[in-house]
Each structure stands twice: as structure tokens, then as C-alpha cells.
N, C-alpha and C positions, 0 to 999 in steps of 0.2 A: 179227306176233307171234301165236303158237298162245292161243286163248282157250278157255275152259273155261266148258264152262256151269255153268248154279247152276238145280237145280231144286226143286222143292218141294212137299208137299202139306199146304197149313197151313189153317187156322181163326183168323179176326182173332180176339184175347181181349184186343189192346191198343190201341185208337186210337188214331191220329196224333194228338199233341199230350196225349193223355191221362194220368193218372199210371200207373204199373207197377203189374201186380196182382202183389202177389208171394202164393207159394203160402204159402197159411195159411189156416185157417178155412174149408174149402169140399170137399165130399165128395169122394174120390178126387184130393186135390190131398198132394205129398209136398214140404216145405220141403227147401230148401237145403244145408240142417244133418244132415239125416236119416243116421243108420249105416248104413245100407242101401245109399248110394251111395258108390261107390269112384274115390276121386279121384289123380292121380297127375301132379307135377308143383307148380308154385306157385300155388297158389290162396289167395286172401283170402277166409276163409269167415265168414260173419254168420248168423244167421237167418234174414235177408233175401236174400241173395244169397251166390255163389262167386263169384268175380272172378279171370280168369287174364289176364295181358299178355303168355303167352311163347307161340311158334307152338309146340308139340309137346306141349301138356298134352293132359291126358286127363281122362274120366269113363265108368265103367261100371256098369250097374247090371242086376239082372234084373228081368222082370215078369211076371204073366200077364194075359192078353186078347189084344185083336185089333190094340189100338193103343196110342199114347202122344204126349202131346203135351209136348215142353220149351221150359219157356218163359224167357223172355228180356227184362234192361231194358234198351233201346236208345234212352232219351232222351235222352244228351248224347253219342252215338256219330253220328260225322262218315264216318266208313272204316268202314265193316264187315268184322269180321273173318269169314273163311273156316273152315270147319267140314266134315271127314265125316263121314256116319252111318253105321255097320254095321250090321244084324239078322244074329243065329245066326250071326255069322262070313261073311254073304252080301257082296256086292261094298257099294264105299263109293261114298253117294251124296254130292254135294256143295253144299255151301247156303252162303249169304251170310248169316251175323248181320243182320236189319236190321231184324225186326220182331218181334213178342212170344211168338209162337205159332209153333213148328215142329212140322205133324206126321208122325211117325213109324208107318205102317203095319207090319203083323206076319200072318204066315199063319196061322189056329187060333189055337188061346187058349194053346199055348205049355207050358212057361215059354220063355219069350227072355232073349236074351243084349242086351244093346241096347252100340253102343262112340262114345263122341263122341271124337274126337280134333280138335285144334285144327289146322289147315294153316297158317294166317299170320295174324299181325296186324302189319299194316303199321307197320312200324319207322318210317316218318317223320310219323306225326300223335303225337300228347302221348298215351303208354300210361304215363304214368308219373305225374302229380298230377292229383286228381279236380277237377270230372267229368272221366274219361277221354273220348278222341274217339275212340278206339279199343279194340277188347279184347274179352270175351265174360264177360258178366255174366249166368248163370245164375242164377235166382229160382225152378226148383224142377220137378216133373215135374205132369200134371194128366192120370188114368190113365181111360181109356174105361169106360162103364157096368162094374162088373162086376172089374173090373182091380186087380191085387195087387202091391206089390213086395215080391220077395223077395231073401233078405241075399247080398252074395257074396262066392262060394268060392272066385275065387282066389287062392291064396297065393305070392307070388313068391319064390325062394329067394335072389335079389340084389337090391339096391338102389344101383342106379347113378344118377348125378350128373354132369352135363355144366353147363359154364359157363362163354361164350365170347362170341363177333360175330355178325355175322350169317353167317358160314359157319355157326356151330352151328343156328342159328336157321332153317337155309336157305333165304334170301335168293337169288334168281337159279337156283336146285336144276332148275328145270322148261323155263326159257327165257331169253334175253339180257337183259331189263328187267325195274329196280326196283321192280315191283311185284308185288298178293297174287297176282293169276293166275299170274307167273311163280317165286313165292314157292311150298314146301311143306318144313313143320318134319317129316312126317313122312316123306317122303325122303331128310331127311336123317341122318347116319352116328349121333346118337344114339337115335333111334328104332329105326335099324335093329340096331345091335347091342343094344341093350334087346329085344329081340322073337326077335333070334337067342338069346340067351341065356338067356328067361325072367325078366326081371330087371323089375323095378319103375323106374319113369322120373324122374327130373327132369332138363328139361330149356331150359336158359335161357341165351339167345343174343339179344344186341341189340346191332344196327346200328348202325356207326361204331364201339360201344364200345373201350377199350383200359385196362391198369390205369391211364394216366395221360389217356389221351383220353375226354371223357365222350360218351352214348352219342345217339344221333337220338331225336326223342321227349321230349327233356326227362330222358331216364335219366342220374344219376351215374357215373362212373368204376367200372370192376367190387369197386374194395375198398370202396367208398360205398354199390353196390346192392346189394353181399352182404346177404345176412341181412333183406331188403325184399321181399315179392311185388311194390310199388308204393309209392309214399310214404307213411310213417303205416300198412301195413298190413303187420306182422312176418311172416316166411317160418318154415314149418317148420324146426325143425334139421336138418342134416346130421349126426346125431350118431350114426346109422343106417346110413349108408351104408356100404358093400362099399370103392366105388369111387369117387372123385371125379377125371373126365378135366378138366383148364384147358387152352383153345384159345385165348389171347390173344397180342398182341402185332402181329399185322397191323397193326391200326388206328393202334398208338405210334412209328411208322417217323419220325415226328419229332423223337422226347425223346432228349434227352441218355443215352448208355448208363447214369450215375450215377443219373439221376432215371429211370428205367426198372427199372437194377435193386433199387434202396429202394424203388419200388412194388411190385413184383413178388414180393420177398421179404416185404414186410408181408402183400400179398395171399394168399400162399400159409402164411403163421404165420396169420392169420384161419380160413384152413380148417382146419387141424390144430386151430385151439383148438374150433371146430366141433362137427370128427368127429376127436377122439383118435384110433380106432381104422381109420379108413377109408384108402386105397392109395391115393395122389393120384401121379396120371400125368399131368405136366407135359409137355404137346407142342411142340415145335418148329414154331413157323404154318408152314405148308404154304410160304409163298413165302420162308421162311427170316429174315424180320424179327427183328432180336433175339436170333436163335437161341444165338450163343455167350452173351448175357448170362443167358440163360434156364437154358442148361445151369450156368454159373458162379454164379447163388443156388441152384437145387438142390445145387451140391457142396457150399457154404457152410452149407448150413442143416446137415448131414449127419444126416440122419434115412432111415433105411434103408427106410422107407414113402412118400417121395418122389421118383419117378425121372423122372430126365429121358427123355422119349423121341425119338429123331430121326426125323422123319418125310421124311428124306431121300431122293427117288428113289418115295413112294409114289405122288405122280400129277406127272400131265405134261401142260405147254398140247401138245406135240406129239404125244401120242395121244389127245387130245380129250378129256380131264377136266376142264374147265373151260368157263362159258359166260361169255365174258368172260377176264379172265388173273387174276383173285383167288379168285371160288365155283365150288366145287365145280360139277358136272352130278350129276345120278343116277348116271351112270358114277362120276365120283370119289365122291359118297357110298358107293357099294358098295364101291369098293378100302379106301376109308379104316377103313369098317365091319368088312372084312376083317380086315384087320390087327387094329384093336383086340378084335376079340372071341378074334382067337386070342392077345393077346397077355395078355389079360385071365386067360384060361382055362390057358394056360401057364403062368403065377404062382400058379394054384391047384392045381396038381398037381406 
């Protein structure tokens, strides 16, 4: 198996076994909570911390200085979740959640562009009731002598919504086995059409899930975890969004077509009660699972804002889009990616 390293230039600010400092109270330290930082994706935001479980979230912020240090409570985290960093749009370095202080180095005093995007948090430890043993609990930024953050500018002109398995969450994206090395959310096909398009992210994919299969982790059934970043911690609305793609149904290859499709259509009336106004693009799972029951509660609900899509013939185990015979590769995230953003884009004009 291809491994991946994890490097790092950090400063301990949290001993082993010690309580979290979370940022508050202390010069050039920026809390949690601050407008300055641009979050995208499910976060559980507090004072005290942001809290994400899903691999593809995001945060961006700007600053000036030389450096930046973000820090992290990883006291009841067993799996460390996987993280890139970008500066000014430069190459993404790759780091392991495990310890309190990452720091972040910057050429000149800047301003900087800083982009944390999450790569994986392993679907099979408990991301879902606290203490989590997985996940990426941000406590806040603590900015080098000197060091400013500044508000940011960008403004996305879509807001797109993915929520699925771990194909969305991609699971297996990078190489054959279940785990974060071979695991990367941002290769797969939601991030990547969010980025082809400009479009603002959510994106949440968890392992095993199905609308009637509940998910690895300890997560709910997808009609259960809607509208949850994690248990006891409510999700922003979707009441925003452009777009909402649903990739389920893989995981439910056992249920009855009856108890498949009254979850499916309950599931899909929750997001409409949601996001009134958003395009929900109900997809055909990739291996065909369910597919007629999937297209037959779309025609039933008949709302001209919900389409069934066929994603028949888009990838194939026999031209290697797949590692494994269910996830995606990077190949099939990019076919898949394809398709949707042209299809997305075609519906708008």
C-alpha cells in the first residue's frame, strides 16, 4: 500500500495528558467563533471550538506575518484525522490531527491566503457522540509576533450540498484499503465539482451509511443524521443552497424495495422541507442498487426540482475506475465530477 507522509513544523502549546488551551484571552490568539474565519462544510461551532466529522470540510482565513499557528483539542481523539494545508494557493502540505499546535510557515508578512481542507476522518472509530475518537476539533488560530487577521473576500456565487457514503466522503479515492492514508474527501467528485464551479461546499459522506442502513462510527441512518453535524450538535440549514446532489443507496442493497422506498422518499421530502428552493439531483449509486426504486419516489413525489439522474455507463470496473468494485479512484472521481458539473451548469442556462 502507497503511504503518504505527514509532516510538520509545529510548537508543543498542548501537553500530553494536559487540558486544551483554547484560544481566548492571550495576545494574538483568534477564537473559534471569529467572522474573520471562513468555514465551509459541517461544523459544530462554540466559542470554544469548531468541530467537523466529515472528510471534505473546509476553513479559510487570511493573515499578515510570517507565520501562523492552528491549534487543536485532541484529548479524546484515538484516529487522527488527516488535514491539508495550503499558503497563497502554494502546494498542500499534509498533517495528521494529533497534537495541539500546527505550525503553519508563510514567505514576507504577506497578506496570506491560509486553506485547511479536511482529507479523511476515518469512518470506522465513533465520529458521531462525544468525546469523539475521531474528527478535527479546532480551538482557534495563535498569530506570530506582529500578525493580523484579515476578513475574507471570497464570495461564492453557488452553494452546493453533497450527501451520501463513503463513495461521497471518498473512502478507498487514493488506493485499495480502508483506511485515512488511502482515504481523501478532497478527491473526491464533491470537492471537485465545488472548485470546478466556484461554488461553496458541503460536504458529507459517511461509511456504510444508507437511508435505511445506519452508518460506521456510530452515525444514524441518512434521514436521522440530516440536519446533525454530530449528535446534540444542530447543522446549518440547507435552506441556501443552489444544489443538493443525494448519493445513497449502495449501502441498502439489503431492504426490502417497500422499506427502501418510504425511506427514500421521507428522506428526500426532509430536504425539500430544508431547502424549499434548492435542485435536488437524486443519483442512481453508481453500482445500480435501488436504481428503479430511486427513479419511482422521484416520479411519485413529482416536483419538477427533483430529478432523478441515471448514472448509467458513467464509470466502469473494466476501464479502472474503481479501486476495489464499489469506490470510486481519482479516475472515477474526475469522470463523475465531470458529468455533474456539466450537468449542473446545463440546468442553468
Amino acid at each position: 500500500m502507497r503511504r503518504l507522509l505527514v509532516t510538520a513544523t509545529a510548537a508543543a502549546l498542548v501537553l500530553p495528558g494536559a487540558p486544551p488551551v483554547f484560544a481566548s484571552g492571550r495576545p494574538n490568539v483568534v477564537r473559534p467563533d471569529d467572522r474573520r474565519l471562513a468555514y465551509e462544510g459541517h461544523w459544530g461551532r462554540t466559542p470554544e471550538a469548531a468541530t467537523t466529522v466529515n472528510s471534505g470540510s473546509r476553513l479559510r482565513f487570511r493573515f499578515t506575518g510570517g507565520g501562523v499557528h492552528a491549534l487543536f483539542d485532541v484529548a479524546s481523539i484515538t484516529v487522527p484525522a488527516q488535514i491539508y494545508v495550503s499558503v497563497d494557493g502554494g502546494p498542500r502540505q499534509l498533517y495528521a490531527v494529533d497534537r495541539g499546535n500546527i505550525g503553519i510557515g508563510a514567505p514576507g508578512r504577506g497578506p496570506h491566503t491560509v486553506e485547511i481542507s479536511v482529507k479523511d476522518v476515518f469512518s470506522r472509530a465513533n465520529r458521531w457522540t462525544p468525546p469523539l475518537e475521531t474528527g478535527v476539533v479546532f480551538t482557534g488560530l495563535r498569530l506570530d509576533q506582529g500578525g493580523r487577521l484579515l476578513p475574507e473576500h471570497r464570495s461564492p456565487t453557488r452553494r452546493l450540498a453533497f450527501y451520501g457514503d463513503s463513495i461521497t466522503q471518498g473512502v478507498m479515492a487514493l488506493c485499495e484499503v480502508n483506511t485515512s492514508d488511502c482515504a481523501d474527501g478532497t478527491a473526491a467528485y464533491p470537492t471537485l465539482v465545488a472548485d470546478r464551479l466556484g461554488a461553496s461546499l458541503t460536504q458529507v459522506g459517511f461509511g456504510r451509511q444508507g437511508v435505511v442502513q445506519t452508518g460506521n462510527g456510530g452515525v444514524p441512518a441518512a434521514k436521522d443524521a440530516y440536519g446533525w453535524n454530530y449528535a446534540d450538535s444542530r447543522a446549518d440549514s440547507d435552506r441556501r443552497a443552489d444544489v443538493i446532489v443525494v448519493n445513497q443507496g449502495t449501502n441498502d442493497a439489503a431492504s426490502a424495495a417497500d422499506d427502501f422506498r418510504s425511506a427514500y422518499r421521507s428522506y428526500l421530502e426532509e430536504l425539500r422541507s430544508a431547502a424549499p428552493h434548492a435542485r435536488i439531483l437524486a443519483l442512481r449509486p453508481f453500482n445500480g442498487t435501488h436504481a428503479d426504486d430511486i427513479a419511482a419516489v422521484v416520479d411519485q413525489l413529482a416536483d419538477s426540482a427533483v430529478e432523478f439522474v441515471d448514472t448509467t455507463g458513467w464509470l466502469s470496473l473494466e476501464d479502472g475506475d474503481f479501486n476495489g468494485t464499489v469506490h470510486p479512484n481519482t479516475q472515477g472521481h474526475r469522470k463523475v465530477a465531470d458529468r455533474l458539473a456539466a450537468l449542473i451548469l446545463d440546468k442553468e442556462h
